[in-house]
The first five atom37 places (N, CA, C, CB, O) and aatype in JSON, in Angstrom:
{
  "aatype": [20, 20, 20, 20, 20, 20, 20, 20, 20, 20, 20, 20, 20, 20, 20, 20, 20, 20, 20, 20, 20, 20, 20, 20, 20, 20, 20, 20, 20, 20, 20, 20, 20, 20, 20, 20, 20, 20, 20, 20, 20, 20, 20, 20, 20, 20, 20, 20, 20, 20, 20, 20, 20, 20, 20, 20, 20, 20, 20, 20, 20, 20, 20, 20, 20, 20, 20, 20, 20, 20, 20, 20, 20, 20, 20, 20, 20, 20, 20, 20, 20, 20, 20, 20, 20, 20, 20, 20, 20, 20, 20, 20, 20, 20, 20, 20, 20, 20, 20, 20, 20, 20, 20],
  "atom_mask": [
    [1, 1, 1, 1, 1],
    [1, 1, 1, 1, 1],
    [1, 1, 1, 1, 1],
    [1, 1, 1, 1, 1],
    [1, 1, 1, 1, 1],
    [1, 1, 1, 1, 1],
    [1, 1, 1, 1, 1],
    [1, 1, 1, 1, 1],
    [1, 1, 1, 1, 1],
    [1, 1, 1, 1, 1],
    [1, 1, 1, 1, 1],
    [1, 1, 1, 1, 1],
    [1, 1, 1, 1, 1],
    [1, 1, 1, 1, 1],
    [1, 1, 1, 1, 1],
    [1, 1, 1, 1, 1],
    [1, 1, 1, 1, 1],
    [1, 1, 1, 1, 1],
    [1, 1, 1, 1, 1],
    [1, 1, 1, 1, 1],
    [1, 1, 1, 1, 1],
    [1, 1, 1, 1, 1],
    [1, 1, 1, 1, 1],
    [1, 1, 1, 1, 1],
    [1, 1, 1, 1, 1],
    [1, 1, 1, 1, 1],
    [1, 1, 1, 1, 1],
    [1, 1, 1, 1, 1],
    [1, 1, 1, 1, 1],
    [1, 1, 1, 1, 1],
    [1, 1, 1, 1, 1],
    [1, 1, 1, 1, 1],
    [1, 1, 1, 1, 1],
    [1, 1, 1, 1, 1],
    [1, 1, 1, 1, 1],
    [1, 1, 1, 1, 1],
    [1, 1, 1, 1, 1],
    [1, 1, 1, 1, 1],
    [1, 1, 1, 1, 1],
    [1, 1, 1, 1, 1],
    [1, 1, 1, 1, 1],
    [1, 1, 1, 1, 1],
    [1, 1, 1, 1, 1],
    [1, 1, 1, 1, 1],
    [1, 1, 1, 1, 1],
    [1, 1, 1, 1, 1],
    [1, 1, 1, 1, 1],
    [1, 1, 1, 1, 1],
    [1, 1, 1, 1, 1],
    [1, 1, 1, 1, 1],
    [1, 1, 1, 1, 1],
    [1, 1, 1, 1, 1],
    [1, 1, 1, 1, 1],
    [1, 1, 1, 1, 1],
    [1, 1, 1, 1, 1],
    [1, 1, 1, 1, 1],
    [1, 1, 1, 1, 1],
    [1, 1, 1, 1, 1],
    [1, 1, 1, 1, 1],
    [1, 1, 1, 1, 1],
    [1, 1, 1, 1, 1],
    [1, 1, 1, 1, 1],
    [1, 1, 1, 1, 1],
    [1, 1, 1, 1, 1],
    [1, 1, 1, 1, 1],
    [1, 1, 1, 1, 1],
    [1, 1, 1, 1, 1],
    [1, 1, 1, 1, 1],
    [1, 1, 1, 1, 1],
    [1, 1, 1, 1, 1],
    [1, 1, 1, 1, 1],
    [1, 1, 1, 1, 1],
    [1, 1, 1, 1, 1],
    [1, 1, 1, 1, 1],
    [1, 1, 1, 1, 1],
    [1, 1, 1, 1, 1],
    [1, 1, 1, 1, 1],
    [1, 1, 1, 1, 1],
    [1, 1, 1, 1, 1],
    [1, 1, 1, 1, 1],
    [1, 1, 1, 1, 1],
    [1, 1, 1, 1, 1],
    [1, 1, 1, 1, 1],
    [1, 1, 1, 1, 1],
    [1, 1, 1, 1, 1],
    [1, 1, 1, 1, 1],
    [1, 1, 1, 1, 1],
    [1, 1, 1, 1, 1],
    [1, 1, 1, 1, 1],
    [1, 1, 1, 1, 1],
    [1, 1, 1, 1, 1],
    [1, 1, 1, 1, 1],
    [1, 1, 1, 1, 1],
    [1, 1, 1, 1, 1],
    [1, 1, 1, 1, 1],
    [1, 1, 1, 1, 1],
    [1, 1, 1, 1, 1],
    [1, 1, 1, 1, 1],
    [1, 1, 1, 1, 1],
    [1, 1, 1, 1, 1],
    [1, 1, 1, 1, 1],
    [1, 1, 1, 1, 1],
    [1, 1, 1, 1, 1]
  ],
  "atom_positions": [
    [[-11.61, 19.69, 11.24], [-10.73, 18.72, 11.88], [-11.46, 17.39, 12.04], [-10.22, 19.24, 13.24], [-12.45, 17.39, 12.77]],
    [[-11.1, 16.34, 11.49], [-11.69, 14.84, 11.84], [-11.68, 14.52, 13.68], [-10.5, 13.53, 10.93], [-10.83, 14.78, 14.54]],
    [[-12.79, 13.96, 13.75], [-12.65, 13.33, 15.17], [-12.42, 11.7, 14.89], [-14.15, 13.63, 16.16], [-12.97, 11.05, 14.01]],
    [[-11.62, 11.29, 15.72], [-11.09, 10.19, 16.01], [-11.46, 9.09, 17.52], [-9.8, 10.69, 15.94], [-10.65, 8.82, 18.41]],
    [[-12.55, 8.72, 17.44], [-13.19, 8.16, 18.57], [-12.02, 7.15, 19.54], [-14.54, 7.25, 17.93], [-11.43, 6.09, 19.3]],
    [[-12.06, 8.05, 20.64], [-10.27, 7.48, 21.46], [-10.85, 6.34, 22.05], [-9.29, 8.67, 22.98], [-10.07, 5.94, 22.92]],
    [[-11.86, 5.63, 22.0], [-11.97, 3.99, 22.77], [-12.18, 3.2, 21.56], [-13.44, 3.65, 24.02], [-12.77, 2.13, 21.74]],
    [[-11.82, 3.51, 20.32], [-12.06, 2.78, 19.14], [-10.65, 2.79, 18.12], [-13.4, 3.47, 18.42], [-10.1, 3.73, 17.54]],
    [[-10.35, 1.46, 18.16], [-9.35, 1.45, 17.37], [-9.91, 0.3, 15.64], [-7.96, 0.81, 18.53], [-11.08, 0.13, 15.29]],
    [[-8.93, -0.15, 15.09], [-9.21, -1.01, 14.35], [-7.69, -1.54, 14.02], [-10.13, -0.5, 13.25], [-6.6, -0.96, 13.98]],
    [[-8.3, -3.59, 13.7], [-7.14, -4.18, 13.95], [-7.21, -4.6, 12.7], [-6.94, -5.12, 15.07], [-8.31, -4.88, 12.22]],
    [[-5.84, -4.75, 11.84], [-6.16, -5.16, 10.29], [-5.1, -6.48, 10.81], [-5.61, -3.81, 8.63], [-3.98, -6.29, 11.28]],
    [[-5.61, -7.6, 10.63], [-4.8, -8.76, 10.57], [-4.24, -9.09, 9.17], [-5.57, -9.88, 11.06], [-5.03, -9.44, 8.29]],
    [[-3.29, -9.01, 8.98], [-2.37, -9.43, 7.75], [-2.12, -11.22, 7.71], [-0.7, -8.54, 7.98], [-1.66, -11.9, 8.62]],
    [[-2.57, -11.68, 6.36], [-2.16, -12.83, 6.13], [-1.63, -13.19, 5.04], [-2.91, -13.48, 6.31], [-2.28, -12.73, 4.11]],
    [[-0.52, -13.96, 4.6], [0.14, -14.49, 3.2], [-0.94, -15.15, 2.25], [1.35, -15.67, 3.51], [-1.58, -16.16, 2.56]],
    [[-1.05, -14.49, 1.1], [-1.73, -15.4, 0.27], [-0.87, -16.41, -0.57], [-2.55, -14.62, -0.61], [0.2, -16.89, -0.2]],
    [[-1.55, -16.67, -1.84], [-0.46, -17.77, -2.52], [0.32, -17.04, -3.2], [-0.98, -18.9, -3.5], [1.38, -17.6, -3.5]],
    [[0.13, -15.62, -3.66], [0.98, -14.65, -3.91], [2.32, -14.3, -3.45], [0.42, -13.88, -3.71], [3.23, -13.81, -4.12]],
    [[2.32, -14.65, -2.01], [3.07, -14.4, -1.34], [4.92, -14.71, -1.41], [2.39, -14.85, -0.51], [5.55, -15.76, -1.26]],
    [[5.44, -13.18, -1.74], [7.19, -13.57, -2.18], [7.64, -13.08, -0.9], [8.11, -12.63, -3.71], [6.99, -12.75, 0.09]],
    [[8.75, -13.1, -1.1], [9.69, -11.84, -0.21], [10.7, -11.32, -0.75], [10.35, -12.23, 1.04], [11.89, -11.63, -0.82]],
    [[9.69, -9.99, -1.37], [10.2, -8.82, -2.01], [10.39, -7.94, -1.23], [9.52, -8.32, -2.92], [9.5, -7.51, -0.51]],
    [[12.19, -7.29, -1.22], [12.28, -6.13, -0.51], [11.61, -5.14, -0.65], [13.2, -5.73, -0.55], [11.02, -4.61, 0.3]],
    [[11.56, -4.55, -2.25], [10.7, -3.46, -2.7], [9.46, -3.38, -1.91], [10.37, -3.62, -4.14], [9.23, -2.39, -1.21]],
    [[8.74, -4.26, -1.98], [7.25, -4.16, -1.16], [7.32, -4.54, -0.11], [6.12, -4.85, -1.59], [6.21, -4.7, 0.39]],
    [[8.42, -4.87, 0.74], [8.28, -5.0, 2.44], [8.69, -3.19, 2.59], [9.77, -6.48, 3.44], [7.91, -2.4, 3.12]],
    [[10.12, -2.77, 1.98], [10.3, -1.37, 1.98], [9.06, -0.56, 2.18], [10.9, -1.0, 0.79], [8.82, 0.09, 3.2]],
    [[8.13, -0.64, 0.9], [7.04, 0.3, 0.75], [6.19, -0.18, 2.28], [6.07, 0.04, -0.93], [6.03, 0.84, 2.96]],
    [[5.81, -1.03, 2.77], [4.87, -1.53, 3.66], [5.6, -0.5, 5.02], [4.88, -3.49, 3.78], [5.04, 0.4, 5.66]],
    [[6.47, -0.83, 5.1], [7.33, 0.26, 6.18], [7.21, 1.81, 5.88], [9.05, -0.03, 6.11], [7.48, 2.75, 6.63]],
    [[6.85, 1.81, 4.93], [6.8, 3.39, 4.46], [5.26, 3.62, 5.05], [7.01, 3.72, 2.46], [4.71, 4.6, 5.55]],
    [[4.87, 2.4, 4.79], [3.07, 3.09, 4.89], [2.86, 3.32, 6.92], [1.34, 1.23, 4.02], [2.26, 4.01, 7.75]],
    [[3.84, 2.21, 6.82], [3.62, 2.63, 8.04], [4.01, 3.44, 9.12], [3.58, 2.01, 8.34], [3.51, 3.47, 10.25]],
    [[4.87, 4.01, 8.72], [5.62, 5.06, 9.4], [4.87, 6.63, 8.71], [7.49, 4.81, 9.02], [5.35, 7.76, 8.78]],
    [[3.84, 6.28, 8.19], [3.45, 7.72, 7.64], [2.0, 7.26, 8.48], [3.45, 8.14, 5.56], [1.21, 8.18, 8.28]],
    [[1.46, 6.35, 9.22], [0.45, 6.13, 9.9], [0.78, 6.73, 10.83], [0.06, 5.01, 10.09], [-0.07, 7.4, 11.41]],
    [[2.37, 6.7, 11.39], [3.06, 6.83, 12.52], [2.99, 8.34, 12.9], [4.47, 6.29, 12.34], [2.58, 8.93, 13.91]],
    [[3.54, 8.78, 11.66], [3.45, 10.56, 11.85], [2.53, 11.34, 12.01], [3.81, 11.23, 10.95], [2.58, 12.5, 12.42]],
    [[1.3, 10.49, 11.58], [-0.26, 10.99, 11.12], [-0.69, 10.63, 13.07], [-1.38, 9.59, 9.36], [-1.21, 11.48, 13.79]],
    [[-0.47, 9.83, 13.34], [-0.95, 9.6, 14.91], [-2.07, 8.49, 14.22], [-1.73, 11.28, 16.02], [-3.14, 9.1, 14.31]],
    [[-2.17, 8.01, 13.98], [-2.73, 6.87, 13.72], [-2.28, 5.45, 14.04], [-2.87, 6.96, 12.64], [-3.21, 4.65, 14.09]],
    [[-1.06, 4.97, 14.26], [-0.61, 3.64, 14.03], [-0.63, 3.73, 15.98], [1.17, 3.36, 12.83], [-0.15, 4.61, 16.69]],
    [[-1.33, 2.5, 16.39], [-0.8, 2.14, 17.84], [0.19, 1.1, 18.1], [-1.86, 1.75, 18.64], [0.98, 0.91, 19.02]],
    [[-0.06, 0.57, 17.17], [1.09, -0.96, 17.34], [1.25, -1.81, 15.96], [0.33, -2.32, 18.6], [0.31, -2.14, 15.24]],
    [[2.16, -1.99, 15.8], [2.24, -3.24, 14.46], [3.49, -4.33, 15.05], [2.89, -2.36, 12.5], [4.29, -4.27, 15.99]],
    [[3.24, -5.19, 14.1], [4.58, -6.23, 13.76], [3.78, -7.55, 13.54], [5.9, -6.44, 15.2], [2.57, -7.72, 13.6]],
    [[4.93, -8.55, 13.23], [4.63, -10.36, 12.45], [4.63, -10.74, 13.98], [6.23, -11.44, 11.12], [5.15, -10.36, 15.03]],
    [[3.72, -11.75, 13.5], [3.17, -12.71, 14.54], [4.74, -13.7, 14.41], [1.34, -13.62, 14.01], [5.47, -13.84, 13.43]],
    [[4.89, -14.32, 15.85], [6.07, -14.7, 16.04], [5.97, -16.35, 15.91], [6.58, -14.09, 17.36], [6.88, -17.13, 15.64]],
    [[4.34, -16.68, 16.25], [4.46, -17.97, 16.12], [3.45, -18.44, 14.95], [4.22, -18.6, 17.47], [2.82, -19.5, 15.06]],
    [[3.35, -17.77, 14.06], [2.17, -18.16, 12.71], [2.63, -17.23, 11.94], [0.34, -17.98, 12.9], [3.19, -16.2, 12.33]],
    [[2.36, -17.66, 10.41], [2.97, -16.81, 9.3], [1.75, -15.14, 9.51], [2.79, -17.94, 7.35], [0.61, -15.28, 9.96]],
    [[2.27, -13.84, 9.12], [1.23, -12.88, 8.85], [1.58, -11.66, 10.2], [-0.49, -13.76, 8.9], [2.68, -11.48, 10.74]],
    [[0.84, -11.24, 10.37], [0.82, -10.06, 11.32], [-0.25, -8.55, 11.7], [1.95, -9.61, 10.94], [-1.24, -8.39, 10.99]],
    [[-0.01, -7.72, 12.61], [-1.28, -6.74, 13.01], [-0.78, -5.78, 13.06], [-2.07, -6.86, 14.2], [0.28, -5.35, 13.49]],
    [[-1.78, -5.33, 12.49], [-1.61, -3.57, 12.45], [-3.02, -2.86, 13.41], [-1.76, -2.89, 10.37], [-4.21, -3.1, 13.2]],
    [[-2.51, -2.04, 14.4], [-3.97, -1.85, 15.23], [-3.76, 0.24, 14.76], [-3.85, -2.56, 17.75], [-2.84, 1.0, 15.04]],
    [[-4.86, 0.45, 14.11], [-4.5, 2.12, 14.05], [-6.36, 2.64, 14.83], [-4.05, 2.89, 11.68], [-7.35, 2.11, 15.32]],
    [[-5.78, 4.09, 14.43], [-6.74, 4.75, 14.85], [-7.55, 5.43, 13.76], [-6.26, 5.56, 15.76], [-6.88, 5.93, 12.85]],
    [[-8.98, 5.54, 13.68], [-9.38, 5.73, 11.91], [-10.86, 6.74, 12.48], [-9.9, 3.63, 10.66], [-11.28, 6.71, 13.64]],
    [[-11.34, 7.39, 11.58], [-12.75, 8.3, 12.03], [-13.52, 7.26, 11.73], [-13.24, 9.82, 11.18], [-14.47, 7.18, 12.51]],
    [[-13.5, 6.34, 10.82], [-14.6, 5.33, 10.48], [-13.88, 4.2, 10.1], [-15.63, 5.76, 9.35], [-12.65, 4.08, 10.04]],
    [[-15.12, 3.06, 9.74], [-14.54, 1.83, 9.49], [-14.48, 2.15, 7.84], [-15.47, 0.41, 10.09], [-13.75, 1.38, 7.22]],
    [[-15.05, 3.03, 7.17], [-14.44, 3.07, 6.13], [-13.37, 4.11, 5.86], [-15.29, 3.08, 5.35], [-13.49, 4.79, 4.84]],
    [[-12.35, 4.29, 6.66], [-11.38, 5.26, 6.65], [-10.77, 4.03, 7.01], [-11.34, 6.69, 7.48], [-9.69, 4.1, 6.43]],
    [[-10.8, 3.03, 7.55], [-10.2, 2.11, 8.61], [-9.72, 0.99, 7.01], [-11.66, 1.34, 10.21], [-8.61, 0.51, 6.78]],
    [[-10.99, 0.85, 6.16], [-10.53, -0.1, 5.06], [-9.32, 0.75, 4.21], [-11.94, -0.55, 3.99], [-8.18, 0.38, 3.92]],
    [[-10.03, 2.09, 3.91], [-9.01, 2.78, 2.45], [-7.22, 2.22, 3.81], [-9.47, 5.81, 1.94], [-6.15, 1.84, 3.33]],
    [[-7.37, 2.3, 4.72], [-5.99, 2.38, 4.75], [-5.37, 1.19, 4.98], [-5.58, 3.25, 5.63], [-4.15, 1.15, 4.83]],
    [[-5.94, 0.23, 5.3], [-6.0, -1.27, 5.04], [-5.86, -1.74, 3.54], [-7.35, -1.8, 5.57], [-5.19, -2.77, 3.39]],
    [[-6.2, -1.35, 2.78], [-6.2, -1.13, 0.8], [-5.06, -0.42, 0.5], [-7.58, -0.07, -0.02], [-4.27, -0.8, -0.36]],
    [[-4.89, 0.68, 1.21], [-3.46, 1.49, 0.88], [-1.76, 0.58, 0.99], [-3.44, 2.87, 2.2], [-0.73, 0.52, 0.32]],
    [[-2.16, 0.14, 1.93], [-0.88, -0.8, 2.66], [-0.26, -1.73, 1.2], [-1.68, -2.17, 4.21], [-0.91, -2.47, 0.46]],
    [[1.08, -1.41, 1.15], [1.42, -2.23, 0.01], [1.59, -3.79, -0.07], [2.52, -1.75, -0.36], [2.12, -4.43, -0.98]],
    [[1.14, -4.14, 0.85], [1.36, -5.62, 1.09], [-0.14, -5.87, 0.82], [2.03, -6.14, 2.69], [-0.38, -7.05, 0.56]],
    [[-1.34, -4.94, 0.82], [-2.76, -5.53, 0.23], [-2.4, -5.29, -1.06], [-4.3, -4.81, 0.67], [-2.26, -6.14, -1.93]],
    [[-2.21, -3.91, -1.18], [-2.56, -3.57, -2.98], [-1.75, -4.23, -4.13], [-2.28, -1.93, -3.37], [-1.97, -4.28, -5.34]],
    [[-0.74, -4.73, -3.37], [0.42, -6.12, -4.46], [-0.2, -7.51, -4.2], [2.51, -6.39, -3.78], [0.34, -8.51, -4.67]],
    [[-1.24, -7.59, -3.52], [-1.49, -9.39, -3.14], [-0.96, -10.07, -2.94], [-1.86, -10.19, -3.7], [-0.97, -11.27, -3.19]],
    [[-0.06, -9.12, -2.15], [0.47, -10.33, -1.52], [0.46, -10.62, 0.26], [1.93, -10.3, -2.02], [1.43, -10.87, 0.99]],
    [[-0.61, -10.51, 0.53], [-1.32, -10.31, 1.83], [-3.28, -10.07, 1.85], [-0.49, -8.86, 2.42], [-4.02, -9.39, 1.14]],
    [[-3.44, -10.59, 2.5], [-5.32, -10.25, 2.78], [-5.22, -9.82, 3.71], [-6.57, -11.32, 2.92], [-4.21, -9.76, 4.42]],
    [[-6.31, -9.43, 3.91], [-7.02, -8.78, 5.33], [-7.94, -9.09, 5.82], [-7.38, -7.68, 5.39], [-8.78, -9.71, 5.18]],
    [[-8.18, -8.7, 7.49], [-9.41, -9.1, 7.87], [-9.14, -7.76, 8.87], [-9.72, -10.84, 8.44], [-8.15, -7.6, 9.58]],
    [[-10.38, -6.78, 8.72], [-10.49, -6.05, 9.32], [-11.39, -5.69, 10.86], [-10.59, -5.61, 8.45], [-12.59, -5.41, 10.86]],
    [[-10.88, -5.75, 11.62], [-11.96, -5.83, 13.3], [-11.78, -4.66, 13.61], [-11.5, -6.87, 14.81], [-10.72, -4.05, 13.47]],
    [[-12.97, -4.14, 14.14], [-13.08, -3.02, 15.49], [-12.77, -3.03, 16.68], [-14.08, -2.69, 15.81], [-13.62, -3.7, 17.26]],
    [[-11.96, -2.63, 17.44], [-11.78, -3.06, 18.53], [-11.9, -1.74, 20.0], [-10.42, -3.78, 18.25], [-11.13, -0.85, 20.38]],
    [[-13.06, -2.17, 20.42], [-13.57, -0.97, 21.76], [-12.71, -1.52, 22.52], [-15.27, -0.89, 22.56], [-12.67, -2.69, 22.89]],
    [[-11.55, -0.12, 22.89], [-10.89, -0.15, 24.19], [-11.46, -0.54, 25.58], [-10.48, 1.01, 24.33], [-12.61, -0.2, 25.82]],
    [[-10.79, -1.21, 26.48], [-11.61, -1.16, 27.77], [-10.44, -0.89, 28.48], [-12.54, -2.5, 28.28], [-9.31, -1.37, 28.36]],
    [[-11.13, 0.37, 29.6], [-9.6, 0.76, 30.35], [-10.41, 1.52, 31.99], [-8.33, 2.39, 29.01], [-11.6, 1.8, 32.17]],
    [[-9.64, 1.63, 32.61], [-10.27, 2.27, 33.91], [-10.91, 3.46, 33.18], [-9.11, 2.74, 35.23], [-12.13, 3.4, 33.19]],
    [[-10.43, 4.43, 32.59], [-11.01, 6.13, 32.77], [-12.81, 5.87, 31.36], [-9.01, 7.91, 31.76], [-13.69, 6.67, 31.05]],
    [[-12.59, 4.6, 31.0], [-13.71, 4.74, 30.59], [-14.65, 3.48, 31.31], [-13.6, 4.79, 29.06], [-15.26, 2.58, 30.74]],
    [[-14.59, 3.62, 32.04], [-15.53, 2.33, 33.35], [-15.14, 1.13, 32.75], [-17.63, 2.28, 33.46], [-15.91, 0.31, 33.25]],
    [[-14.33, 0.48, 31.89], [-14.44, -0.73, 31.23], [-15.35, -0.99, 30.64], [-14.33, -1.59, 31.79], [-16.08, -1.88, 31.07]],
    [[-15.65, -0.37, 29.49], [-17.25, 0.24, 28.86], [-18.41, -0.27, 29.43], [-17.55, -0.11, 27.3], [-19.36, -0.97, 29.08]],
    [[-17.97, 0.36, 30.58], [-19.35, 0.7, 32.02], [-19.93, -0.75, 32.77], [-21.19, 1.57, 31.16], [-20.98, -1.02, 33.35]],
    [[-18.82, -1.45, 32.48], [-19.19, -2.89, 33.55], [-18.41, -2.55, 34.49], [-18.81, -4.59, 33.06], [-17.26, -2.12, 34.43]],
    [[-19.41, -2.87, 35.83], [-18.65, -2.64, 36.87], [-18.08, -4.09, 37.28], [-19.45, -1.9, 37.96], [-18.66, -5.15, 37.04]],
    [[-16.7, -3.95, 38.0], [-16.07, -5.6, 38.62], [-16.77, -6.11, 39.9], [-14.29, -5.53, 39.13], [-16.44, -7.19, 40.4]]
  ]
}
């Protein structure tokens, strides 16, 4: 069974390249990918940024290279018509001390 480190997520920022159409076919597929992140327990949040072209995908991955293949998988990378920029992002929440800074 993979472990999935629960104060570690990763944020794939989506941006338009010059590639960039608006093709149903590949917005379709992009929804597909992501609703199979969804089922997998992986996806925490997505959608387009409301005030700049592009958008975020924040999932849950065993590594940062599990974190790229699925960042590469996404049909909006593998058609180019989107880049990426991939971040790590350590949760901070009460049940983990706010990774141990006290207020």
């Amino acid at each position: 069974m993979m472990h999935i480190e629960e104060d570690i997520c990763y944020v794939i920022l989506l941006s338009p390249t010059e590639q960039d159409r608006r093709d149903m076919e590949i917005i379709r597929a992009h929804v597909r990918h992501l609703q199979e992140l969804d089922r997998q327990g992986r996806l925490i949040l997505c959608g387009p940024f409301d005030d700049a072209p592009g958008g975020m995908v924040i999932i849950r991955a065993a590594s940062l290279e599990e974190a790229v293949s699925i960042a590469e998988s996404d049909p909006y990378v593998s058609t180019g018509i989107r880049s990426y920029v991939l971040r790590t992002w350590c949760l901070s929440h009460e049940g983990n001390g706010h990774l141990g800074i006290v207020g």
